[in-house]
SELUMVO-607769 format. One line per field, with one value per residue (C-alpha): residue number from 1; residue in one letter; z, x, y. Coordinates in Angstrom, 1 decimal, always signed. Each point is the difference from the previous one (the first is absolute). Layout:
! residues N
k <- NUM, ... .
r <- A, ... .
up <- Z, ... .
east <- X, ... .
north <- Y, ... .
//
This chain:
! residues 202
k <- 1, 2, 3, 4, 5, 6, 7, 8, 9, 10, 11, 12, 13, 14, 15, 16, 17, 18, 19, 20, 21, 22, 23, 24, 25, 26, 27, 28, 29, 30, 31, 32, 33, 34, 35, 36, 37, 38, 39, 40, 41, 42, 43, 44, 45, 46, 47, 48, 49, 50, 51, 52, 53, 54, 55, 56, 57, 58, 59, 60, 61, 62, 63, 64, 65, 66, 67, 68, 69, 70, 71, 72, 73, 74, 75, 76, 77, 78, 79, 80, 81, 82, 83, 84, 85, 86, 87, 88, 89, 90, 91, 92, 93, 94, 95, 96, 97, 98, 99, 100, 101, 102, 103, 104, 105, 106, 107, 108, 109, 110, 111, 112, 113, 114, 115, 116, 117, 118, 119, 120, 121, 122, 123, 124, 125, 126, 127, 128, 129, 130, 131, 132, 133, 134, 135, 136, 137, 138, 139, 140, 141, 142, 143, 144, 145, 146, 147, 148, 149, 150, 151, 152, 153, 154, 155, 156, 157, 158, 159, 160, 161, 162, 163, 164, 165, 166, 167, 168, 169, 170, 171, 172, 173, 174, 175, 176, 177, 178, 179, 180, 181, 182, 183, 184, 185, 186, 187, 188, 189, 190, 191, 192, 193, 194, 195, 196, 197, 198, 199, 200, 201, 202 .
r <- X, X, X, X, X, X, X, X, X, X, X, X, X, X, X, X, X, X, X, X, X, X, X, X, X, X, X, X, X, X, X, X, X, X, X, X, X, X, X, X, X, X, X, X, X, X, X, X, X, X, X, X, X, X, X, X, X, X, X, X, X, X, X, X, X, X, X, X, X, X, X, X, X, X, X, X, X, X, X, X, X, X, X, X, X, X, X, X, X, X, X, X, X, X, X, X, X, X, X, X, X, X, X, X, X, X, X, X, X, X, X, X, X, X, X, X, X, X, X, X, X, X, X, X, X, X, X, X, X, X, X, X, X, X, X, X, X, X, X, X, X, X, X, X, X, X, X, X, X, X, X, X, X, X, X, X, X, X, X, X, X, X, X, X, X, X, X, X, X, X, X, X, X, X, X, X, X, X, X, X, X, X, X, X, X, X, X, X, X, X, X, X, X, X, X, X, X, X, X, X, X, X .
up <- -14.7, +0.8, +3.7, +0.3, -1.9, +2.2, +3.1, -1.1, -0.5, +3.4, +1.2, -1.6, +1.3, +3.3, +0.1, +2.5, -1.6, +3.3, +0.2, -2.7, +0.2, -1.7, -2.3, -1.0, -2.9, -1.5, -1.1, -3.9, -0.4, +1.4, +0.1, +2.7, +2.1, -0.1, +0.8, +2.6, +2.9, +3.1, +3.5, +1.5, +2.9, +1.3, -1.5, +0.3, +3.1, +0.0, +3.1, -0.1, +3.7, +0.1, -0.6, -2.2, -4.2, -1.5, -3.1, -3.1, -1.8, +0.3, -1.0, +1.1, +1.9, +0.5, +2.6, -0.2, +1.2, -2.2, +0.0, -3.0, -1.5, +0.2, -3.4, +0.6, +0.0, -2.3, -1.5, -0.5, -1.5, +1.4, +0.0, +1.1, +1.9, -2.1, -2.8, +1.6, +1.4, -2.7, +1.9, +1.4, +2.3, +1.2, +0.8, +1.7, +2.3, +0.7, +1.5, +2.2, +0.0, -0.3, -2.6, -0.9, -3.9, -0.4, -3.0, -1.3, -1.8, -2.4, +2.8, +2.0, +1.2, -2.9, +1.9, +2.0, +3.1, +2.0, +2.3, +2.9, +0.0, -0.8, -2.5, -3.5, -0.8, -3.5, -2.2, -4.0, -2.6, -1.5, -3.5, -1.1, -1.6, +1.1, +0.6, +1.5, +4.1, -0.2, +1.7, -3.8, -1.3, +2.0, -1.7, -3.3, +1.3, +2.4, +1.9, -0.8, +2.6, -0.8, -3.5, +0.7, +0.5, +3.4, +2.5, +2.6, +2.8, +3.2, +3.2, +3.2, +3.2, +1.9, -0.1, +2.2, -0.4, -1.6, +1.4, +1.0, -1.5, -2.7, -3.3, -2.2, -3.3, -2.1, -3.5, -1.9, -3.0, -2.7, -2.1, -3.0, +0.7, +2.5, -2.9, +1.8, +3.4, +1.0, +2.4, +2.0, +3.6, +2.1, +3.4, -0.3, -0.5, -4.0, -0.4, -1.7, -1.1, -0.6, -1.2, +2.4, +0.3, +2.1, +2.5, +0.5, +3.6, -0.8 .
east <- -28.9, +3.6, -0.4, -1.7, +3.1, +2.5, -2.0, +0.1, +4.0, +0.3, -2.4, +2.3, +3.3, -1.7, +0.0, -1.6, -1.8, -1.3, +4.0, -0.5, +0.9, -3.3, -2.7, +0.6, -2.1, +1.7, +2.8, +0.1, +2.7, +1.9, +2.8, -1.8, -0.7, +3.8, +0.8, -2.7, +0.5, -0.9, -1.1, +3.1, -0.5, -3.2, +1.0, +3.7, +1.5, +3.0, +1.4, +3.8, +1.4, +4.0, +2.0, -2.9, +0.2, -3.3, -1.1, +0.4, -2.6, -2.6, +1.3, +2.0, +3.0, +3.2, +2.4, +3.8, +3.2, +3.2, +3.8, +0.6, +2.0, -2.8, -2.3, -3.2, -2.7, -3.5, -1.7, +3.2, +1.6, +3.1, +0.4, +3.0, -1.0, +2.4, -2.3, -3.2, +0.6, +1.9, +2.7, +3.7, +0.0, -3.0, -0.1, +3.3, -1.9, -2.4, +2.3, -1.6, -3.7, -3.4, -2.4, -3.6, -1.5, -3.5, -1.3, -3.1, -2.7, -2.8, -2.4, +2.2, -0.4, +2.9, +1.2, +3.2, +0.1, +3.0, +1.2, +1.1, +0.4, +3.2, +1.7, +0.5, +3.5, -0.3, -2.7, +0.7, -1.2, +2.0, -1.3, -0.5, -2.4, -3.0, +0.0, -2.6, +1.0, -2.6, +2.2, -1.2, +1.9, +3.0, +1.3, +0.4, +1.2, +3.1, +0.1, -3.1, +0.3, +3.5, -1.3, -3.3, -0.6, +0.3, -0.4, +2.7, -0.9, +2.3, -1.3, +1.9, -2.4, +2.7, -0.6, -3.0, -3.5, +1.5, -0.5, +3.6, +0.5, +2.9, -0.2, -2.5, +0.4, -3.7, +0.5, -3.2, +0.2, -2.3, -1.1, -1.7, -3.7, +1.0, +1.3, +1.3, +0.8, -1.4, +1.5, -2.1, -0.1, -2.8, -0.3, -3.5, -1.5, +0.1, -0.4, +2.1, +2.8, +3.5, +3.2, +2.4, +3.4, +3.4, -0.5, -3.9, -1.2, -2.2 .
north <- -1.7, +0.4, +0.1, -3.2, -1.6, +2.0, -1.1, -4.4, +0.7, +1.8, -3.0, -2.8, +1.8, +0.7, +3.5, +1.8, +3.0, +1.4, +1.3, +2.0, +4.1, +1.7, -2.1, -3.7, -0.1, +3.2, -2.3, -0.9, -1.9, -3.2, +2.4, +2.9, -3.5, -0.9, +3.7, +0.5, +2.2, -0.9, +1.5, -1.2, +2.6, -2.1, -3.7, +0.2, +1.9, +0.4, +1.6, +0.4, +0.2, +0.7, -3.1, -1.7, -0.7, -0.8, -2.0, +2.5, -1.8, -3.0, -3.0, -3.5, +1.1, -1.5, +1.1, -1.0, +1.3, +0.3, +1.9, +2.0, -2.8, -2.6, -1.2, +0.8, -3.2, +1.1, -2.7, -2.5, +2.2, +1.8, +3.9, +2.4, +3.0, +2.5, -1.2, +0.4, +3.4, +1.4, +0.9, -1.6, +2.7, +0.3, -4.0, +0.6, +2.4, -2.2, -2.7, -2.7, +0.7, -1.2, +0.0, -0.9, -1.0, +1.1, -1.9, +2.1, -3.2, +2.1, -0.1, +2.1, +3.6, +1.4, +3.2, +0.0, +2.2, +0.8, -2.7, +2.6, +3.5, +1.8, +2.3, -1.2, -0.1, -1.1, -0.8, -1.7, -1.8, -3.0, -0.6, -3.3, -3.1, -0.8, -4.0, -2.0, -0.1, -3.3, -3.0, -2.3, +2.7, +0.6, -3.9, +1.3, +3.3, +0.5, +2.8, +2.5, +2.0, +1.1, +0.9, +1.4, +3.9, +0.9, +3.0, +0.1, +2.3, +0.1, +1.6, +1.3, -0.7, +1.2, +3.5, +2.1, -1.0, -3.5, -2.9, -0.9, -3.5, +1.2, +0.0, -1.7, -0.8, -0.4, -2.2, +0.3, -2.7, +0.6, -3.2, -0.8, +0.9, +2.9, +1.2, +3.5, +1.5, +3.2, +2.3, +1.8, +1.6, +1.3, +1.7, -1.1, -2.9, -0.1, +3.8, +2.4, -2.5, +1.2, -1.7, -1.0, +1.4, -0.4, +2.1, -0.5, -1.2, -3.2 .
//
């Protein structure tokens, strides 16, 4: 029975099915477990006072600082911000700033919500491979997150309703078994999704 298979991988991964949006055992497939959604509303408040910038995702975070000159540390590896974001320009607006890597692990919730609210400026896809982000990987491999598709999405908090923090820039990596990023926006919970757009208020 396919449940009972989906429910000893969630068991050996740890995954709390409880969190799950709707029916547990209507999942097929290892991927609906992967791409679960959640009742993040009950099990993951998220209440975003002025002057605050949540976790976009679940996942090990590292926080770090950096000028737009600096190489970015991931993993031992060394990384430009130009490269990462796509953009000279945009990296030159971002001058001395902080920053924090979520690293998403297959057991992890896999959507990405917006860190603060604010008006999206810009919002693009950066076609690329899709390496292995694993660390095992990253010896053979130099610098997959320069090469991997990416989303690039820059949001202005400064602006009413935002929450006045500046701008943010989100960098979704995609890796080998993500295999693809889906862009998707809901005033709602997960109803009625909608692609994001400059110009949108997320």
């Amino acid at each position: 029975e396919p449940h009972r298979a989906i429910e000893a991988m969630a068991n050996r991964l740890r995954i709390n099915l409880d969190e799950v949006a709707g029916k547990a055992t209507a999942m097929r497939t290892y991927r609906d477990l992967f791409e679960r959604q959640i009742r993040y509303w009950d099990v993951r408040p998220m209440p975003a006072p002025a002057g605050r910038l949540l976790s976009p995702a679940d996942g090990k975070a590292l926080a770090f600082g950096f000028r737009r000159d600096a190489m970015l540390p991931v993993k031992a590896k060394w990384i430009a911000i130009p490269e990462l974001v796509g953009s000279t320009d945009l990296a030159s607006i971002l001058g001395a700033t902080a920053g924090v890597i979520v690293r998403l692990t297959p057991d992890a919730y896999h959507y990405v919500h917006a860190p603060a609210s604010g008006l999206v400026r810009s919002h693009r896809l950066i076609d690329g491979e899709l390496h292995s982000c694993n660390p095992a990987a990253l010896v053979t491999f130099t610098q997959p997150y320069i090469a991997n598709l990416r989303r690039v999405t820059v949001i202005d908090t400064d602006v009413d309703g935002g929450s006045n923090i500046g701008l943010i820039v989100v960098v979704n990596v995609a890796a080998m078994m993500l295999g693809r990023i889906e862009d998707a926006y809901c005033e709602l919970r997960y109803d009625a999704p909608s692609t994001l757009a400059p110009g949108d208020f997320a």
